[in-house]
N, C-alpha and C positions, 0 to 999 in steps of 0.2 A: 422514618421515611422509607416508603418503598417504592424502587424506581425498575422500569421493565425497560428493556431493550428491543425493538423492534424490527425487524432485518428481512429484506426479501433479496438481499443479493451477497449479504456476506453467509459465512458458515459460522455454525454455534459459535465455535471457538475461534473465532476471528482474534488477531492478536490485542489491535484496538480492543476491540470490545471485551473479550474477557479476560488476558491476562494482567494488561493496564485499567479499563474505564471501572469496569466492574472490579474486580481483587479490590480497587482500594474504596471502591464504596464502601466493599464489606468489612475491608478491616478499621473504616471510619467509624461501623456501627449502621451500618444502616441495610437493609434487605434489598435484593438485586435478586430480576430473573430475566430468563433473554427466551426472547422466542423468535426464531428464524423462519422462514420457510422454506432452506433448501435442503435440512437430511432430517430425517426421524430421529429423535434425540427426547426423552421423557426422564428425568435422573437431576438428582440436586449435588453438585459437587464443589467441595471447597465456599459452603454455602450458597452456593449458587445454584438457584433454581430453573432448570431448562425444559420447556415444554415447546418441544421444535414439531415442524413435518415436512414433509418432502412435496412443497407444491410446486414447481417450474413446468410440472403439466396440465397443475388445473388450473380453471376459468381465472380472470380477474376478481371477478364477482363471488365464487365460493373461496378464491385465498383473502379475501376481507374479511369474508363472514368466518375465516377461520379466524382470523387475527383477531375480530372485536370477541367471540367464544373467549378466546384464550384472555384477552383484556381482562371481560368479568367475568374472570372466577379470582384473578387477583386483585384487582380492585388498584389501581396503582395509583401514587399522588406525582410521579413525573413519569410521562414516555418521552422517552429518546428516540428519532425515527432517523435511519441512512438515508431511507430513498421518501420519493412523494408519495409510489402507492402506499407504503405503511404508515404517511400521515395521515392519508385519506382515510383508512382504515381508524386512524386513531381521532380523526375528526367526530366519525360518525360514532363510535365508542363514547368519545365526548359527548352526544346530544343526548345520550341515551342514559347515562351514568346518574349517578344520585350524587357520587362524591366527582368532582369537575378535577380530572390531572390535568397540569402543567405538561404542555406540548414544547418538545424540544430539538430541534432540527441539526443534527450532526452530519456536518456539509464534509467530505472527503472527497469529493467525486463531481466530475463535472455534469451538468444535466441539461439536455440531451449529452451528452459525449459521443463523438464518431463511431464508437463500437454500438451502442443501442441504433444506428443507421446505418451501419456497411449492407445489413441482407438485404436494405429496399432499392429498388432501383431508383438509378442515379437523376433520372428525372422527377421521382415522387421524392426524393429526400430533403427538399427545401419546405413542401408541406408537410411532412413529418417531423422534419425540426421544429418547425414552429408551432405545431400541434404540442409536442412535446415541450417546449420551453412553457405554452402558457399553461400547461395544464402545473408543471413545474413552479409557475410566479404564484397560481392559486393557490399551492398547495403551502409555500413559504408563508405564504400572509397566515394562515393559520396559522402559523407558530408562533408561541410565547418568546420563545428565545433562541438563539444558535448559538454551535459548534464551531467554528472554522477549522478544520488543519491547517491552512495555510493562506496566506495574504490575499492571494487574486483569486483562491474559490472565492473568496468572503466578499469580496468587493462590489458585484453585483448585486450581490443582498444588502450590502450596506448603502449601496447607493437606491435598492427599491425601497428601502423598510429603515428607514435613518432612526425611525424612536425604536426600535425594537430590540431589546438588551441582547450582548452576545458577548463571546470570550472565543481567543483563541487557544486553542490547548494541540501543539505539533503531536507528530507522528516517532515522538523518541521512545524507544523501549529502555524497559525495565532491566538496568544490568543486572539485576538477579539471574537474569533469567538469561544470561549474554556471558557463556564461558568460551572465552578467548583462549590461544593458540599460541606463545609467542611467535612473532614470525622470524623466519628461517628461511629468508629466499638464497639460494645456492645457483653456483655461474649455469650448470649444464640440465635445470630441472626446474622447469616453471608448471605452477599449480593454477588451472584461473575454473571459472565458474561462471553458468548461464543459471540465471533462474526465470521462471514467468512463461506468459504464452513465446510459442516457439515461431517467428512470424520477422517481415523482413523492415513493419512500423515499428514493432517492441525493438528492433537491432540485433537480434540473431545474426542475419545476413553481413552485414558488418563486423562483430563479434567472428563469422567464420573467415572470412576473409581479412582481418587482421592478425590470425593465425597462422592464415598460407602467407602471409604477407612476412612472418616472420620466422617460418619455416624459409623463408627464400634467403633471407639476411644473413641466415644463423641457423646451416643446416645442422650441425652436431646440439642445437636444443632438442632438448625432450617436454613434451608439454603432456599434461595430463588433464584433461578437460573433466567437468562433473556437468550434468545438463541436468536441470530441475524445471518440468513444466511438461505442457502439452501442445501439439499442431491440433487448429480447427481449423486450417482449410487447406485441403487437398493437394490440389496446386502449389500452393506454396511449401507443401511439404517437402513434393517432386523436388523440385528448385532446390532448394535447402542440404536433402540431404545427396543431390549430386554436390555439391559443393565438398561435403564432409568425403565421401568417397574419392574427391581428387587431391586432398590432405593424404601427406607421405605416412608413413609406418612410424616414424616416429611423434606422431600423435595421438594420441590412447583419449577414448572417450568412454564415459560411466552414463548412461540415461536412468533417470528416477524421473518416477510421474510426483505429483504436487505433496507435499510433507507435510504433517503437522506440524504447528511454529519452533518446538523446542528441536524436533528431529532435522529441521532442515536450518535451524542453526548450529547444529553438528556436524551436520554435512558439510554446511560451506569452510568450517571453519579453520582450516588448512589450505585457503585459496590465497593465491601470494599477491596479487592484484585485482583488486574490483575491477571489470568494465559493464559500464552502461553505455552504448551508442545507438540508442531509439533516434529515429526521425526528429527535427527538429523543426517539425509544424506548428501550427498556431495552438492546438492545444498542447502539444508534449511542451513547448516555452511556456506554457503557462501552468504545468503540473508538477508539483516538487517530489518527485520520488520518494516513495516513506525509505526503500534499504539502504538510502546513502547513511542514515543515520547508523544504523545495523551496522554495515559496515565501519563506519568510525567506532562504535565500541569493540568491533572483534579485532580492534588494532590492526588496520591495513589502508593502503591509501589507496586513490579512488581517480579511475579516466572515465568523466564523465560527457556525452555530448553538452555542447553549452546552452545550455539552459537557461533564461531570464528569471525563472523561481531560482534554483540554484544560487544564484548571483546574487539574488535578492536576500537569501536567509541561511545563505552558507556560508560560513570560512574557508572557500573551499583551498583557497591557493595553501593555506595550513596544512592540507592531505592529498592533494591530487591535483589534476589538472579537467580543464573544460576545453571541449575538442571540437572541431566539425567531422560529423560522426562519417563520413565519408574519405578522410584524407590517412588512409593509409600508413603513408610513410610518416607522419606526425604523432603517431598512433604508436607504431610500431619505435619509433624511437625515446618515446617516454619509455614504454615497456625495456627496451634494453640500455636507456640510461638507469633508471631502476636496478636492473641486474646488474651493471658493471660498475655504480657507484652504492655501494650498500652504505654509506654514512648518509646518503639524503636519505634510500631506502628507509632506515631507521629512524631518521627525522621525519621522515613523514609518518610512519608507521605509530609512535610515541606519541604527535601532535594530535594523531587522531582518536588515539584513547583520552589523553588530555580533555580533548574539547567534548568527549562523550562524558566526561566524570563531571566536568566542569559544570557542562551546559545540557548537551544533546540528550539526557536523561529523564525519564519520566518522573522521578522522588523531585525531581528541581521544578516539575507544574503541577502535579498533581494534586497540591491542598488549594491551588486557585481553582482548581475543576471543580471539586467539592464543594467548595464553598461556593462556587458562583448557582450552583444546584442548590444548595441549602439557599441561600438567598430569595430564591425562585418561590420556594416554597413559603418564606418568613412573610410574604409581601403581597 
């Protein structure tokens, strides 16, 4: 069976996609190649076949006609598609083809999502939603089958498309690939860690100001921050990094732009407490953060904003706590219960590698993925 990956908005090496979906095709026996459109990448590694290009500047129209190119010369009996232009792309591949693949729709992502509408002005964005949602339901109905990451992407498609097979397969990575740290949080020396866009909906903004907030409580701490990511808008950069320059001396900051998946789980991996405090709008309640999982296997516990995904498919009270990503002093005082009680510290730190060897792991779904693709095929 040979199966191709499809992608106009992840990178080749996306973790989903090549270190889990694909590695265990391959090691099932079966051939796997990814074609992306956002870097130049031509190279077979770890049997995996990548013929990528860098189209984010060309037309709609010539990155299809790139994508059906790259289709047949492989000839594939299943594509996998993230987004709807690369189902379209694979529709039209479809009509043309001698041998007919199995269309397969790997839902991660909410569609339209707020970030595909922040540049249009606020008055055209109700018809751009809904521009984009149906061109999004057409594009589903073409599909043989879905992906879900998680419960409430999937729920709209199951409630469009009720006959149409799908499986859910989370966002937990592969402890192989997850070398942990033991942790070692100390009274006068906290480690914490930002990753992702740098921006005040992701929780940046919150994230700095729970810092100063504990800088005020607990001047003789030393915190040493690591920031992984990038600002795309201007404005809010200003904002941002005034906030960082009114943080005293005893706060030390490392900026790294975006890592490959193995380097920037090295990176984090000495951070003494996760926080995530993104906004708690209608879509972030209904998005389950893939790093909480990451985090519960590099053994560390987790403040998360409270989230209705979370709630719904996490353990979370086992490793952390869920916050109103606003409240400060709530915030600040998990953090330094944390440090003045190191026996929870540990218990929550142990419960979190637990529930990742247990459960939170990719070796624990990955033969239902397989097989629900081989299935696909059989029928």
């Amino acid at each position: 069976m040979y199966l191709s990956f499809l992608t106009s908005g992840h990178q080749p090496k996306d973790d989903r996609i090549f270190y889990h979906q694909a590695q265990s095709l391959v090691s099932a026996g079966h051939k796997v190649g990814i074609i992306s459109s956002k870097s130049e990448l031509a190279v077979t590694e770890n049997d995996i076949t990548f013929n990528c290009f860098a189209g984010d500047r060309l037309p709609k129209k010539e990155k299809i006609n790139r994508f059906i190119k790259l289709l047949s010369k492989s000839k594939p009996d299943i594509i996998i598609c993230q987004e709807p232009l690369t189902i379209m792309a694979t529709s039209r591949y479809h009509n043309q083809a001698d041998k007919k693949p199995k269309i397969v729709y790997d839902i991660t992502e909410w569609y339209p999502s707020k970030k595909l509408l922040v540049n249009y002005h606020p008055i055209s964005r109700l018809f751009h939603f809904l521009k984009f949602l149906l061109f999004n339901i057409l594009m589903a109905a073409k599909a043989d089958a879905y992906i879900f990451g998680e419960w409430y992407k999937g729920k709209p498609y199951r409630f469009l498309f009720p006959g149409k097979k799908f499986i859910y397969s989370g966002y937990y990575p592969d402890l192989n690939h997850i070398k942990y740290k033991e942790p070692n949080l100390i009274k006068d020396v906290l480690h914490l860690s930002y990753s992702g866009k740098l921006s005040f909906e992701k929780g940046f903004g919150h994230f700095l100001n729970t810092i100063q907030t504990l800088t005020k409580r607990r001047q003789n701490l030393k915190i040493q921050v690591k920031v992984i990511g990038w600002y795309d808008n201007a404005k809010e950069q200003t904002e941002l990094e005034k906030i960082i320059d009114t943080l005293p001396a005893n706060v030390s900051f490392s900026f790294y732009p975006m890592q490959d998946f193995q380097t920037f789980i090295e990176l984090i991996s000495d951070t003494d407490i996760f926080l995530d405090l993104r906004l708690d709008d209608f879509e972030n309640q209904r998005c389950l953060p893939i790093k909480i999982f990451y985090y519960a296997a590099l053994k560390r516990p987790v403040i998360y904003t409270d989230l209705k995904a979370i709630r719904k498919e996490v353990e979370i009270d086992e490793f952390g706590y869920l916050v109103k990503p606003n409240d400060l002093l709530q915030i600040s005082n998990l953090i330094l219960n944390y440090i003045d009680n190191s026996k929870l510290y540990q218990t929550h730190c142990s419960n979190a590698r637990k529930l990742a060897e247990s459960k939170y792991n990719w070796d624990a779904i990955k033969d239902k993925f397989i097989e629900f693709l081989q299935h696909l095929i059989e029928k």
